[in-house]
mmCIF file of the N, C-alpha and C atoms, coordinates in Angstrom:
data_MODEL
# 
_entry.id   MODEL 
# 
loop_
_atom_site.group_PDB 
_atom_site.id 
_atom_site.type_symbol 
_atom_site.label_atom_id 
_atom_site.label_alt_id 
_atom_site.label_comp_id 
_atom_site.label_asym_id 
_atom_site.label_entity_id 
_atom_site.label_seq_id 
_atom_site.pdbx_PDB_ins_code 
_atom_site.Cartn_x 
_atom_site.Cartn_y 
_atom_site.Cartn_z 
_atom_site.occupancy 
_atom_site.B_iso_or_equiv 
_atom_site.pdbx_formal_charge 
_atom_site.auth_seq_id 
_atom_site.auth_comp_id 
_atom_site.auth_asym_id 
_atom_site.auth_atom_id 
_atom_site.pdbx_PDB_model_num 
ATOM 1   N N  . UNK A 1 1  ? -20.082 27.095 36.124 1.00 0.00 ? 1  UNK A N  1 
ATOM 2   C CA . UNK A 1 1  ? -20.275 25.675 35.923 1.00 0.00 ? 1  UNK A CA 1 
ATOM 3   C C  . UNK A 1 1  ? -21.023 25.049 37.098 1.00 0.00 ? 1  UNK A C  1 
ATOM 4   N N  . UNK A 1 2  ? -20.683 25.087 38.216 1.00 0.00 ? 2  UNK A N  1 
ATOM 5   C CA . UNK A 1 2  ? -21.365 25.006 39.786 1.00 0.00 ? 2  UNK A CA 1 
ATOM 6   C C  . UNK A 1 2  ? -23.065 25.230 39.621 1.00 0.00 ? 2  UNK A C  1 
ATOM 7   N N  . UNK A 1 3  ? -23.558 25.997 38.938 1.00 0.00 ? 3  UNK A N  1 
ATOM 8   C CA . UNK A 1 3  ? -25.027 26.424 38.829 1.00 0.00 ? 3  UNK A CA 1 
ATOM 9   C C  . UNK A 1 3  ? -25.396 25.347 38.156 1.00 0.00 ? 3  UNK A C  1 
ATOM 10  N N  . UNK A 1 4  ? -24.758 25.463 36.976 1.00 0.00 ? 4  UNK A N  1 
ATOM 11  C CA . UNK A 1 4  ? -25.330 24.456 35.672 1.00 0.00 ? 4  UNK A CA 1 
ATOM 12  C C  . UNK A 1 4  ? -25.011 23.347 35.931 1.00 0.00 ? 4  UNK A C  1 
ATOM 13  N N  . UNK A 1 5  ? -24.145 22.789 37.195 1.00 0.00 ? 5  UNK A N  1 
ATOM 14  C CA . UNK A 1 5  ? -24.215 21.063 37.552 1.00 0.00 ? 5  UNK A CA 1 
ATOM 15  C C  . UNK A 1 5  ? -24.875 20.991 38.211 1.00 0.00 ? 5  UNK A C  1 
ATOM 16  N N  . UNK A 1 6  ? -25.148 21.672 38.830 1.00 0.00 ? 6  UNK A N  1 
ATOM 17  C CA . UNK A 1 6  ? -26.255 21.732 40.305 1.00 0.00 ? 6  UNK A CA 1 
ATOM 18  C C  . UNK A 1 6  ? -27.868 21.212 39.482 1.00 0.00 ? 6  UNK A C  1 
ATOM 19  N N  . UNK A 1 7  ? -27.758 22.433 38.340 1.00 0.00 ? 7  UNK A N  1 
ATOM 20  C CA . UNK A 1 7  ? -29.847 22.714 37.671 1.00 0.00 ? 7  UNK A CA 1 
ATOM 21  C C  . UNK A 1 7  ? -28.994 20.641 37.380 1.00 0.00 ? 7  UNK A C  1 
ATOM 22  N N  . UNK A 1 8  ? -28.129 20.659 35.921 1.00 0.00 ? 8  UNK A N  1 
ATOM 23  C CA . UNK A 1 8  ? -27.871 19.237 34.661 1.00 0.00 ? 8  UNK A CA 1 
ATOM 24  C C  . UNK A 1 8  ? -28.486 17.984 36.100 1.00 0.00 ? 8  UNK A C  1 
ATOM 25  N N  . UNK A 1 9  ? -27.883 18.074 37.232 1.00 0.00 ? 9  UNK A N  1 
ATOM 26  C CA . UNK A 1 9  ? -28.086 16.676 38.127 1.00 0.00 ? 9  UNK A CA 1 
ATOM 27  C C  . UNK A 1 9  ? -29.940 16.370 38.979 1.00 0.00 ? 9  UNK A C  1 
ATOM 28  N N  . UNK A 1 10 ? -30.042 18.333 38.990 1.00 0.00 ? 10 UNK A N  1 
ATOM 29  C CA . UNK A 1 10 ? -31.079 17.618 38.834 1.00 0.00 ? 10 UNK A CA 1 
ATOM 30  C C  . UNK A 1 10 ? -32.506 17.316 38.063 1.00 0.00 ? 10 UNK A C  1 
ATOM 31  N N  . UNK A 1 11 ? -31.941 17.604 36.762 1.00 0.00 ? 11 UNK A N  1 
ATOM 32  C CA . UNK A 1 11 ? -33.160 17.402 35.358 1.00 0.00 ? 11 UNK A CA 1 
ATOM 33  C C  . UNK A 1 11 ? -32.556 16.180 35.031 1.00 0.00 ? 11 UNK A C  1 
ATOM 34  N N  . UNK A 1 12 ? -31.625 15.488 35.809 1.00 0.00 ? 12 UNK A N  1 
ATOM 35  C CA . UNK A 1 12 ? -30.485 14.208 35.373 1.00 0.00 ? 12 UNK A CA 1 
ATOM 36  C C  . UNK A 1 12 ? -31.874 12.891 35.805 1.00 0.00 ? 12 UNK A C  1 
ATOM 37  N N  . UNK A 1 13 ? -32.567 13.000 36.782 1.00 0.00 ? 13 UNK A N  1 
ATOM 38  C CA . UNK A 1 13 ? -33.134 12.124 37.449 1.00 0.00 ? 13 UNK A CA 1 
ATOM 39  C C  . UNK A 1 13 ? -34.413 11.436 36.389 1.00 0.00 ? 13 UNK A C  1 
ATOM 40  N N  . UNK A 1 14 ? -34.782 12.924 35.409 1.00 0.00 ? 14 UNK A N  1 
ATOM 41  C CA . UNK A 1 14 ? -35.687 12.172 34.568 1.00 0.00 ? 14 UNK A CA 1 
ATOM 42  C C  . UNK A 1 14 ? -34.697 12.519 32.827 1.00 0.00 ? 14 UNK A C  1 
ATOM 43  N N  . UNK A 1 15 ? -34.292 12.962 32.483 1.00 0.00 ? 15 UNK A N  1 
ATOM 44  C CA . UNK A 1 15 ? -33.591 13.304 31.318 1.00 0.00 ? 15 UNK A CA 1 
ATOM 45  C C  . UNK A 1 15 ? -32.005 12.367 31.291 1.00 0.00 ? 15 UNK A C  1 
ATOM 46  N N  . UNK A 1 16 ? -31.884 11.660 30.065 1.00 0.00 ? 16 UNK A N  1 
ATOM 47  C CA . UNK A 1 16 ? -30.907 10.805 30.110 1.00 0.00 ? 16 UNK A CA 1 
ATOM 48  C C  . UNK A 1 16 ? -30.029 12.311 29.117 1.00 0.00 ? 16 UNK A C  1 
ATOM 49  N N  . UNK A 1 17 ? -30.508 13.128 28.924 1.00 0.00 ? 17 UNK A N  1 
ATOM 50  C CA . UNK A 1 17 ? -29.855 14.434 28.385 1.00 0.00 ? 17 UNK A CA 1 
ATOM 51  C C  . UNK A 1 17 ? -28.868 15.148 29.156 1.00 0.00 ? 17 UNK A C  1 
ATOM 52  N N  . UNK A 1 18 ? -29.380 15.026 30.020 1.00 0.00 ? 18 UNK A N  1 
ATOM 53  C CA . UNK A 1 18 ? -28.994 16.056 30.999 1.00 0.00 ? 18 UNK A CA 1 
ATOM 54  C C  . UNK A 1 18 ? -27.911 15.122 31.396 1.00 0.00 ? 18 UNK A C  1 
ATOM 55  N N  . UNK A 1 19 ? -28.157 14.017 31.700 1.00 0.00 ? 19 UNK A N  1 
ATOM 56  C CA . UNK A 1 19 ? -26.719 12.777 32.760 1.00 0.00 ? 19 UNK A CA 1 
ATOM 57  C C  . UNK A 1 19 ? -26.212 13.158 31.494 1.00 0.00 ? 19 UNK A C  1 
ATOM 58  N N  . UNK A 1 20 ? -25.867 12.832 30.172 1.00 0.00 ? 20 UNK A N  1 
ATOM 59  C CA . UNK A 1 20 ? -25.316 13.021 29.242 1.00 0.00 ? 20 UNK A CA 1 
ATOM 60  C C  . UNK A 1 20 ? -24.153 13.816 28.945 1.00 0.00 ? 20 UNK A C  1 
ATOM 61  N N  . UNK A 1 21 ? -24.803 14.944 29.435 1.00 0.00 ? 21 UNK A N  1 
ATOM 62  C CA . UNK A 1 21 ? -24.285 16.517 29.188 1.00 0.00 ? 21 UNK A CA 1 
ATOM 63  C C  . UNK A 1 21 ? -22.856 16.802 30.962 1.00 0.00 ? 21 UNK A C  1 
ATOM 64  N N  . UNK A 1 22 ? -23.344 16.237 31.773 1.00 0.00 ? 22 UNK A N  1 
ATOM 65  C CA . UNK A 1 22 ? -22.691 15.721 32.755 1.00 0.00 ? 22 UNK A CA 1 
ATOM 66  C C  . UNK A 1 22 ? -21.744 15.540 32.674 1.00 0.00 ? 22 UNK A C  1 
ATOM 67  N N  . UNK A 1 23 ? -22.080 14.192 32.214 1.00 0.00 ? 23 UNK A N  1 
ATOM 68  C CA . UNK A 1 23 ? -20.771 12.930 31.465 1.00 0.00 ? 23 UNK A CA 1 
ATOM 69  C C  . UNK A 1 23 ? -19.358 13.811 30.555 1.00 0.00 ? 23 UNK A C  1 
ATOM 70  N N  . UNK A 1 24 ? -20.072 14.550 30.049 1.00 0.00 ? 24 UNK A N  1 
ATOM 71  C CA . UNK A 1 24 ? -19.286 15.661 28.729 1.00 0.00 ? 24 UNK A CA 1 
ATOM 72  C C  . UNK A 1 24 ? -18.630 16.240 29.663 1.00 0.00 ? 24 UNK A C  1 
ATOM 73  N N  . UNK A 1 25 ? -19.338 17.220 30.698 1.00 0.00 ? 25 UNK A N  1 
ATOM 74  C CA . UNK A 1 25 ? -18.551 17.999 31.342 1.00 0.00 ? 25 UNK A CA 1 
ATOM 75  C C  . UNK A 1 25 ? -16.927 17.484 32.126 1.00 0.00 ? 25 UNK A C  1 
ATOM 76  N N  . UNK A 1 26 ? -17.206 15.989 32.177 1.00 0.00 ? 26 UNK A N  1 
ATOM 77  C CA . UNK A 1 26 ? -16.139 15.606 33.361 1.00 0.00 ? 26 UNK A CA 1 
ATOM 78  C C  . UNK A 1 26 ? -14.971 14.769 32.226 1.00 0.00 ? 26 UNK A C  1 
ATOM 79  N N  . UNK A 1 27 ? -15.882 14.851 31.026 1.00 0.00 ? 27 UNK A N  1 
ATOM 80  C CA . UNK A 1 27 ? -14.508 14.270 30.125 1.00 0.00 ? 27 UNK A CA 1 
ATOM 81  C C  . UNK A 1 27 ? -13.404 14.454 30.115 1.00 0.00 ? 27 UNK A C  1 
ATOM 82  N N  . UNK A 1 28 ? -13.043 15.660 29.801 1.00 0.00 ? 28 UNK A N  1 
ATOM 83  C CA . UNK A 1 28 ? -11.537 16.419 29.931 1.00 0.00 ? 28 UNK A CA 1 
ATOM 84  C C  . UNK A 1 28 ? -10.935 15.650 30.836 1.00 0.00 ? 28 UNK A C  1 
ATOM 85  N N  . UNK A 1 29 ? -11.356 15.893 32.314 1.00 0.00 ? 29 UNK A N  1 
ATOM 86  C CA . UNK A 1 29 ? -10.537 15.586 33.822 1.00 0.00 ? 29 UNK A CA 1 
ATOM 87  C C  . UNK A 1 29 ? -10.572 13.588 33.283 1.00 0.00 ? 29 UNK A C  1 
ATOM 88  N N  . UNK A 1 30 ? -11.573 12.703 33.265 1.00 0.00 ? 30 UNK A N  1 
ATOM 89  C CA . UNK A 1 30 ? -11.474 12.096 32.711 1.00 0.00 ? 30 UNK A CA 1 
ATOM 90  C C  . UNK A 1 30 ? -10.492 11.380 32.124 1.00 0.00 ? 30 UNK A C  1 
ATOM 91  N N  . UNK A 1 31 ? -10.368 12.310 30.854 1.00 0.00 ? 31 UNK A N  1 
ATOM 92  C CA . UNK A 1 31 ? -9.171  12.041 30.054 1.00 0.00 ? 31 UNK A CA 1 
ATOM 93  C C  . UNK A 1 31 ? -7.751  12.044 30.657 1.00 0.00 ? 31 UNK A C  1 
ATOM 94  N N  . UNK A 1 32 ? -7.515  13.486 31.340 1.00 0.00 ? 32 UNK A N  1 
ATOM 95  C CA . UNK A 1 32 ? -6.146  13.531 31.497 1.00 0.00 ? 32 UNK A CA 1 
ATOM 96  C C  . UNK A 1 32 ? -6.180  12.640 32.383 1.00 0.00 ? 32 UNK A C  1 
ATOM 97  N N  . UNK A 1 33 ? -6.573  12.343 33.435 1.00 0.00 ? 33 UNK A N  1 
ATOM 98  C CA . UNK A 1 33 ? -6.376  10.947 34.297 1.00 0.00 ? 33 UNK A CA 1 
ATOM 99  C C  . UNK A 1 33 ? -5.894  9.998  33.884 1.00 0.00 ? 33 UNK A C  1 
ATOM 100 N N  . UNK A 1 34 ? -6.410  9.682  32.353 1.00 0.00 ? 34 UNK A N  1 
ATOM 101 C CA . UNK A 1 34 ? -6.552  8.197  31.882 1.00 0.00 ? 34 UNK A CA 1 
ATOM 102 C C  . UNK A 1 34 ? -5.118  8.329  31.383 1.00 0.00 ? 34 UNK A C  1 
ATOM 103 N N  . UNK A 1 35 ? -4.373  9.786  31.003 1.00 0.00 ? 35 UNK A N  1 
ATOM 104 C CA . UNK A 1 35 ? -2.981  9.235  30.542 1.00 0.00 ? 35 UNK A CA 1 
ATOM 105 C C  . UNK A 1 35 ? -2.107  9.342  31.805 1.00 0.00 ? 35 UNK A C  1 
ATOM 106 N N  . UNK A 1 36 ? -2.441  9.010  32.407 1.00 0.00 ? 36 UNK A N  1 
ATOM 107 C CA . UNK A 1 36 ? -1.370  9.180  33.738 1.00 0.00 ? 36 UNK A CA 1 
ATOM 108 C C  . UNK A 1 36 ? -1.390  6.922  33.758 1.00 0.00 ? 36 UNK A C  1 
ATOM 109 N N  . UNK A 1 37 ? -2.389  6.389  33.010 1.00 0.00 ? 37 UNK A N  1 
ATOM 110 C CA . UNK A 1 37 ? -2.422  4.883  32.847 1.00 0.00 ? 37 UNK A CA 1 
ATOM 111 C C  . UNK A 1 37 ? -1.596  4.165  31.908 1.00 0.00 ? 37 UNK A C  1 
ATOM 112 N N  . UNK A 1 38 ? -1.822  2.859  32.124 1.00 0.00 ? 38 UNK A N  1 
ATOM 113 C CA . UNK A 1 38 ? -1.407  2.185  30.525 1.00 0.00 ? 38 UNK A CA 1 
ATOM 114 C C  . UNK A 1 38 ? -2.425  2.261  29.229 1.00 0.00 ? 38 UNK A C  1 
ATOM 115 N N  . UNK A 1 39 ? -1.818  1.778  28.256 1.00 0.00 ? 39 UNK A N  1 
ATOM 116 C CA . UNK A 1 39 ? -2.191  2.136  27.173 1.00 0.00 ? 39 UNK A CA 1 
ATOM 117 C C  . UNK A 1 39 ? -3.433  1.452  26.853 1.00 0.00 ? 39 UNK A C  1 
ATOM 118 N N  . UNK A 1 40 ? -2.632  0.320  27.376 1.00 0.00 ? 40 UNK A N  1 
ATOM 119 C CA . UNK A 1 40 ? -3.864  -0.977 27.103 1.00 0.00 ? 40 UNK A CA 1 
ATOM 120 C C  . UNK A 1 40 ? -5.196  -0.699 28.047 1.00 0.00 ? 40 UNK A C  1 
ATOM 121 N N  . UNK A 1 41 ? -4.850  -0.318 28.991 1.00 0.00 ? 41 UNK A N  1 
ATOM 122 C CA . UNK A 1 41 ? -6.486  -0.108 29.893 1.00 0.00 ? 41 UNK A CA 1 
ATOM 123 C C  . UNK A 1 41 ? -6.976  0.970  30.049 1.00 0.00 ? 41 UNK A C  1 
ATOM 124 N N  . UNK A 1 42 ? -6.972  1.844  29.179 1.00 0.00 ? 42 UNK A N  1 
ATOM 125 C CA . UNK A 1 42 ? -7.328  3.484  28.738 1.00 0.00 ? 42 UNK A CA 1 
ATOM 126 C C  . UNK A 1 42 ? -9.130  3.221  28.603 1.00 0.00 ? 42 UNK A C  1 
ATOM 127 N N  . UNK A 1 43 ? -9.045  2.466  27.604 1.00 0.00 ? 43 UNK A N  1 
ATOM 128 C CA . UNK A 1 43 ? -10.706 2.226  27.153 1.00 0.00 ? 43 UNK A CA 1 
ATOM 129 C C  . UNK A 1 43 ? -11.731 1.748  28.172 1.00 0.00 ? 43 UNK A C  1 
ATOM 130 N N  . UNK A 1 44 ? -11.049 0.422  28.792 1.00 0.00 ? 44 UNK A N  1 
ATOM 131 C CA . UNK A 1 44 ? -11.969 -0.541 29.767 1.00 0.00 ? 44 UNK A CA 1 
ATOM 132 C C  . UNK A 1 44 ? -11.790 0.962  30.891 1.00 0.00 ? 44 UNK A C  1 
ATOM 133 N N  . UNK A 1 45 ? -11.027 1.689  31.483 1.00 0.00 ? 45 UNK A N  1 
ATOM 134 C CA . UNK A 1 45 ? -10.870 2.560  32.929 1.00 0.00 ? 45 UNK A CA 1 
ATOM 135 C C  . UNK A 1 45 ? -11.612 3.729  32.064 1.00 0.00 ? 45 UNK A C  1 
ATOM 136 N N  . UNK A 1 46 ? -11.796 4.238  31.287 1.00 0.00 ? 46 UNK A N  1 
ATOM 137 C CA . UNK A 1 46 ? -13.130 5.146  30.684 1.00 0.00 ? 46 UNK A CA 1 
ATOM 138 C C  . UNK A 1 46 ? -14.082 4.513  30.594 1.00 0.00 ? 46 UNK A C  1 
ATOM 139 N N  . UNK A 1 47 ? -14.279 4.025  30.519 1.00 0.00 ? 47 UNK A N  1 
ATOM 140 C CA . UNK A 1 47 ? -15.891 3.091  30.685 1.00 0.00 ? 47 UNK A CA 1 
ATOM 141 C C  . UNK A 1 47 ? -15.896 3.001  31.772 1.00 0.00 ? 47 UNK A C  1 
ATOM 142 N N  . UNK A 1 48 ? -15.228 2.435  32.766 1.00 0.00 ? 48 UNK A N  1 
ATOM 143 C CA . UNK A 1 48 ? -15.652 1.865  33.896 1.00 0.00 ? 48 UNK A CA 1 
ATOM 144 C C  . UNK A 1 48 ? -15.909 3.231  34.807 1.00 0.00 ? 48 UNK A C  1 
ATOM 145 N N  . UNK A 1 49 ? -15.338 4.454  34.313 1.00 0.00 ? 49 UNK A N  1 
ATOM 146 C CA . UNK A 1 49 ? -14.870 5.902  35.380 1.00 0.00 ? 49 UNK A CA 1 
ATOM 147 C C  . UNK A 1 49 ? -16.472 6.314  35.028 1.00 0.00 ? 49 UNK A C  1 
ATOM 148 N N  . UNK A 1 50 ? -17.205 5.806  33.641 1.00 0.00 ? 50 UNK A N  1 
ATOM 149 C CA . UNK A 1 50 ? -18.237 6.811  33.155 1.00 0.00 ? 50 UNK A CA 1 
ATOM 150 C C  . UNK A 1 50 ? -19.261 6.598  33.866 1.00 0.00 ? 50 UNK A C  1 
ATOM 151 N N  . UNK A 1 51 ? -19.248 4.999  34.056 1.00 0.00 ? 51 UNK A N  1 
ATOM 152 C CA . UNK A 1 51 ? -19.990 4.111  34.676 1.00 0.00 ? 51 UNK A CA 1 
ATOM 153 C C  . UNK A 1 51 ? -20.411 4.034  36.312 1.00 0.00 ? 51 UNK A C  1 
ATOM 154 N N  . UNK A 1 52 ? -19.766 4.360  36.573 1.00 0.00 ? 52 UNK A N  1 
ATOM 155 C CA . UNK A 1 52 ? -19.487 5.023  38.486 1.00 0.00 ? 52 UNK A CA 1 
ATOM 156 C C  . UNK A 1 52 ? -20.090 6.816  37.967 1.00 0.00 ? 52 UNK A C  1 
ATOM 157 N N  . UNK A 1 53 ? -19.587 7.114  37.669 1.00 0.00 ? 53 UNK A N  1 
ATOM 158 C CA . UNK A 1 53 ? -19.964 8.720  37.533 1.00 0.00 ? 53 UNK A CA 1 
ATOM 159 C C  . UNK A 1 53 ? -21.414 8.785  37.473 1.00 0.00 ? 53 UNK A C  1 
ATOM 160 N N  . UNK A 1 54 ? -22.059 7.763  36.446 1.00 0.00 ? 54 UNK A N  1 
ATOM 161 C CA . UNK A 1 54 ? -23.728 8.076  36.364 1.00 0.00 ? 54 UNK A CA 1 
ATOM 162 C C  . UNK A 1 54 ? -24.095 7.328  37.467 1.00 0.00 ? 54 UNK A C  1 
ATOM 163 N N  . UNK A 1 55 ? -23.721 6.121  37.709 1.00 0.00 ? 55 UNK A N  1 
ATOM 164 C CA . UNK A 1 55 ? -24.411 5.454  39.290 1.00 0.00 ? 55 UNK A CA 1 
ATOM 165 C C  . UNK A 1 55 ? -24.182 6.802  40.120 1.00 0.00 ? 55 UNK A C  1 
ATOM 166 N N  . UNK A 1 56 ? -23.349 7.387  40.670 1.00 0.00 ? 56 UNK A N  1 
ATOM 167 C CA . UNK A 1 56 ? -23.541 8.590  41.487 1.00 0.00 ? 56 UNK A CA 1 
ATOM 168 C C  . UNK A 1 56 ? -23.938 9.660  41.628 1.00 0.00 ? 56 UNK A C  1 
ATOM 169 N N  . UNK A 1 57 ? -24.652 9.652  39.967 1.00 0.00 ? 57 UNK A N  1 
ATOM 170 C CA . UNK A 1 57 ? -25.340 10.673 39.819 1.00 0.00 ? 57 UNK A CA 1 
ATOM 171 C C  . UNK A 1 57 ? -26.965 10.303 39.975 1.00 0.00 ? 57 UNK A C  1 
ATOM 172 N N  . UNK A 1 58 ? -27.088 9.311  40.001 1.00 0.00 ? 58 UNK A N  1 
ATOM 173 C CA . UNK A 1 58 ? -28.535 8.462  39.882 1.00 0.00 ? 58 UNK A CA 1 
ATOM 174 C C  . UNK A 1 58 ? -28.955 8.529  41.134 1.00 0.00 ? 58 UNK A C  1 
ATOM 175 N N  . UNK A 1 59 ? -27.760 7.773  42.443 1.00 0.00 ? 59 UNK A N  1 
ATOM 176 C CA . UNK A 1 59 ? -28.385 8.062  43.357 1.00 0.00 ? 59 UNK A CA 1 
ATOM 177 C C  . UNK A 1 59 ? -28.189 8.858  44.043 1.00 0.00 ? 59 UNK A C  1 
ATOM 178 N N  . UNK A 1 60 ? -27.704 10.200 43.828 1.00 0.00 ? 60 UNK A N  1 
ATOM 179 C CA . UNK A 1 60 ? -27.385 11.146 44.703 1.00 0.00 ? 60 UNK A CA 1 
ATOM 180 C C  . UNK A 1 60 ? -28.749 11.959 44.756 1.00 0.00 ? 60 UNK A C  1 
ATOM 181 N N  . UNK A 1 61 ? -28.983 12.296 45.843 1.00 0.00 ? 61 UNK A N  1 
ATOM 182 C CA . UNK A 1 61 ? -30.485 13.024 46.323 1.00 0.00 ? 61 UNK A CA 1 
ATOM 183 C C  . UNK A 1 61 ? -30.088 14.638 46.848 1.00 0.00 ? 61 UNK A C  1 
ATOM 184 N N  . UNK A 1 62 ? -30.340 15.212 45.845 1.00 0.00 ? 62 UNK A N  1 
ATOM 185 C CA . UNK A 1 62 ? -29.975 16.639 45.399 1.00 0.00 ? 62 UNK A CA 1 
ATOM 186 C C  . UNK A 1 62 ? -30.788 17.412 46.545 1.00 0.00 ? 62 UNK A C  1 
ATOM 187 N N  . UNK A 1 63 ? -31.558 16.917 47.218 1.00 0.00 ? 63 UNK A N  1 
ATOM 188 C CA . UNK A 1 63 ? -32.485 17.886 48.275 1.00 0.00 ? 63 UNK A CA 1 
ATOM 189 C C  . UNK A 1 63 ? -32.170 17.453 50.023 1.00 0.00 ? 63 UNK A C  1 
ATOM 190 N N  . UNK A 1 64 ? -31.219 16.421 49.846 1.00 0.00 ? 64 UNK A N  1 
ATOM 191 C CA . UNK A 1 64 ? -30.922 16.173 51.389 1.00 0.00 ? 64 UNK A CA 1 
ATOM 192 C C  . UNK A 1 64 ? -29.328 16.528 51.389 1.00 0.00 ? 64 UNK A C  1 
ATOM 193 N N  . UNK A 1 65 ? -28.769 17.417 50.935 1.00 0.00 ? 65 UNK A N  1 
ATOM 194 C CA . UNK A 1 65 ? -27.847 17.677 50.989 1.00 0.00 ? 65 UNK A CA 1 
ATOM 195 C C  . UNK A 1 65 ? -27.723 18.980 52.395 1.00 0.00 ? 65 UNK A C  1 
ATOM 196 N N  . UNK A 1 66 ? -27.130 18.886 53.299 1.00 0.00 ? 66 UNK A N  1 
ATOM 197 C CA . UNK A 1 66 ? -27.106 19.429 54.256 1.00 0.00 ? 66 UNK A CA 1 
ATOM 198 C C  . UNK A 1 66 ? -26.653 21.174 54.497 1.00 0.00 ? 66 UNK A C  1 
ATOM 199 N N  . UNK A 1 67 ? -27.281 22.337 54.582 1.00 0.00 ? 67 UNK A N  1 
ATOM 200 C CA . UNK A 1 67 ? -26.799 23.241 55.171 1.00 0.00 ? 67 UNK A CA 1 
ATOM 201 C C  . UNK A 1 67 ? -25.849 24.030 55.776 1.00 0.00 ? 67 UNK A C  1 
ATOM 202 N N  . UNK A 1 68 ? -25.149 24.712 55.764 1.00 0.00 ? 68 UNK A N  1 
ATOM 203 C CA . UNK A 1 68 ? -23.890 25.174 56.490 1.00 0.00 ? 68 UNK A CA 1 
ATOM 204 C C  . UNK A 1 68 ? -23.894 24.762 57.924 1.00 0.00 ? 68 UNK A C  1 
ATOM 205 N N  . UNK A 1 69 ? -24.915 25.580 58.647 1.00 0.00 ? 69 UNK A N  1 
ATOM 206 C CA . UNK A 1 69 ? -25.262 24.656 59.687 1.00 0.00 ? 69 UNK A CA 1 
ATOM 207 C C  . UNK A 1 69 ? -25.492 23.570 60.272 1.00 0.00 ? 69 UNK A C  1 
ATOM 208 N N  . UNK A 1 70 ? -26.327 22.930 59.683 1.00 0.00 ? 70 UNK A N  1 
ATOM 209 C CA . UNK A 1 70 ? -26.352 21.894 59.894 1.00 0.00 ? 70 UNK A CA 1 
ATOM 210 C C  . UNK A 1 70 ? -24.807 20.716 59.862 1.00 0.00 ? 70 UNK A C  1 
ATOM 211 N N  . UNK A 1 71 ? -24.219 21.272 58.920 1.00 0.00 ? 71 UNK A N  1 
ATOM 212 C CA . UNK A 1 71 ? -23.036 20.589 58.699 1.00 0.00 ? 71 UNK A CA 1 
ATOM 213 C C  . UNK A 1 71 ? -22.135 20.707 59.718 1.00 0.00 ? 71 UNK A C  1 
ATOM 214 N N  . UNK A 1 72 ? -21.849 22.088 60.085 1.00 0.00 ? 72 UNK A N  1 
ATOM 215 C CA . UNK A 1 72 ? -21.433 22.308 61.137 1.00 0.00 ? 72 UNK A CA 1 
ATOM 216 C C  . UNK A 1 72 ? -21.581 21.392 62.434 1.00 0.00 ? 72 UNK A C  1 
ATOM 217 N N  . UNK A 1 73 ? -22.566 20.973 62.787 1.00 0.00 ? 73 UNK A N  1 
ATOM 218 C CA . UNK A 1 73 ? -23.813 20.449 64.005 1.00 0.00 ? 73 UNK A CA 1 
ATOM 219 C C  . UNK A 1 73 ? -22.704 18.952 63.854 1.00 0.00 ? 73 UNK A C  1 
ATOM 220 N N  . UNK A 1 74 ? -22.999 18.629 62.673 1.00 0.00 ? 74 UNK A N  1 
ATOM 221 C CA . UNK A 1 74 ? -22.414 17.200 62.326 1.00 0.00 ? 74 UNK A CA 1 
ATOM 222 C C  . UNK A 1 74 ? -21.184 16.764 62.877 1.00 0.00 ? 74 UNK A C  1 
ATOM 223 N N  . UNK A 1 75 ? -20.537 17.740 62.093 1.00 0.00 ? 75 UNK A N  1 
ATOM 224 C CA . UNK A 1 75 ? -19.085 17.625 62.924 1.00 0.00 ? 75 UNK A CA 1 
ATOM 225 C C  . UNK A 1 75 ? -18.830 17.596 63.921 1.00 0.00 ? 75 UNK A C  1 
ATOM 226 N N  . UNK A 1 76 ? -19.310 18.864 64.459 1.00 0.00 ? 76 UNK A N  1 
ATOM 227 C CA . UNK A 1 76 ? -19.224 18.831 66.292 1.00 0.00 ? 76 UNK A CA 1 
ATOM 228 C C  . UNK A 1 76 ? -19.236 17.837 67.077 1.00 0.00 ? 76 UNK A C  1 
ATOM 229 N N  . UNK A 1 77 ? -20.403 16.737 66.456 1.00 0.00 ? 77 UNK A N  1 
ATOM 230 C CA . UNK A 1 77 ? -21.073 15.556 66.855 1.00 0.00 ? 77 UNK A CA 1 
ATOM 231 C C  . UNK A 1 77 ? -20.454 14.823 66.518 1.00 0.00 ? 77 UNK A C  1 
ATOM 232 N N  . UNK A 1 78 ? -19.919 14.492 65.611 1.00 0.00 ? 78 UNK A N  1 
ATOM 233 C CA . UNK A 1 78 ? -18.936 13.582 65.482 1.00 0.00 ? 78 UNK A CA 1 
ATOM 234 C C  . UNK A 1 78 ? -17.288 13.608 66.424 1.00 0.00 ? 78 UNK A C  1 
ATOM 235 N N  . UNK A 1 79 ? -16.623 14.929 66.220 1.00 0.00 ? 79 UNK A N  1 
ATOM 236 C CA . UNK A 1 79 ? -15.784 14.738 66.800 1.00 0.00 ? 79 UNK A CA 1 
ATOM 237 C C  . UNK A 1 79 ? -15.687 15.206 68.660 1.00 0.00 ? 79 UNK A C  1 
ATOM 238 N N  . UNK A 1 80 ? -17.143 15.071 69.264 1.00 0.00 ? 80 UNK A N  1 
ATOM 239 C CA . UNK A 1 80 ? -17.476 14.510 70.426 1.00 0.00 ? 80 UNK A CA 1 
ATOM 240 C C  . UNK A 1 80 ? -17.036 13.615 70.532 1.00 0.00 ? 80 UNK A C  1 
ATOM 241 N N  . UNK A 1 81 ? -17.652 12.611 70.026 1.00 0.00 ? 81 UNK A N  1 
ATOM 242 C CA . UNK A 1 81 ? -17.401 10.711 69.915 1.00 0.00 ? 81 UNK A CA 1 
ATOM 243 C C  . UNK A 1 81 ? -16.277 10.413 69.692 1.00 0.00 ? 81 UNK A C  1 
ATOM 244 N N  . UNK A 1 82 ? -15.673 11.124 69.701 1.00 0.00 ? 82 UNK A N  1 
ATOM 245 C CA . UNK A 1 82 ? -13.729 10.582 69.327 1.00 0.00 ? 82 UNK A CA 1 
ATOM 246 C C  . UNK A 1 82 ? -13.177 10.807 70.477 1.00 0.00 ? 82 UNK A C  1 
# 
């Protein structure tokens, strides 16, 4: 699944298919979430969960995602400053 979210997010940027197919994938988790709610706000908190999910898929920039290393570097650097 990891491969095929990786390619779906980024054919997502021009294909409303692909965000689509996304969307599908995270339904399930989605769902069971939504019964851990009330009854009454099941519908409006699926909409609103679907709705955040594609904004973060829209702007997430699939090519500046950082390196092992580099990540590494980050941290270090950060918890210097502490």
């Amino acid at each position: 699944m990891t491969e095929r979210l990786y390619e779906l997010v980024k054919q997502s940027k021009n294909s409303t298919i692909a965000l689509e197919a996304i969307v599908q994938q995270f339904a399930p988790k989605i769902n069971k979430l939504l019964y851990m709610t009330n009854l009454n706000d099941r519908k409006d908190l699926e909409q609103e969960l679907k709705i955040k999910l594609i904004e973060h898929i829209t702007k997430y920039d699939i090519d500046s995602v950082p390196g092992f290393w580099e990540m590494k570097e980050n941290i270090q650097r950060k918890a210097e400053k502490s």
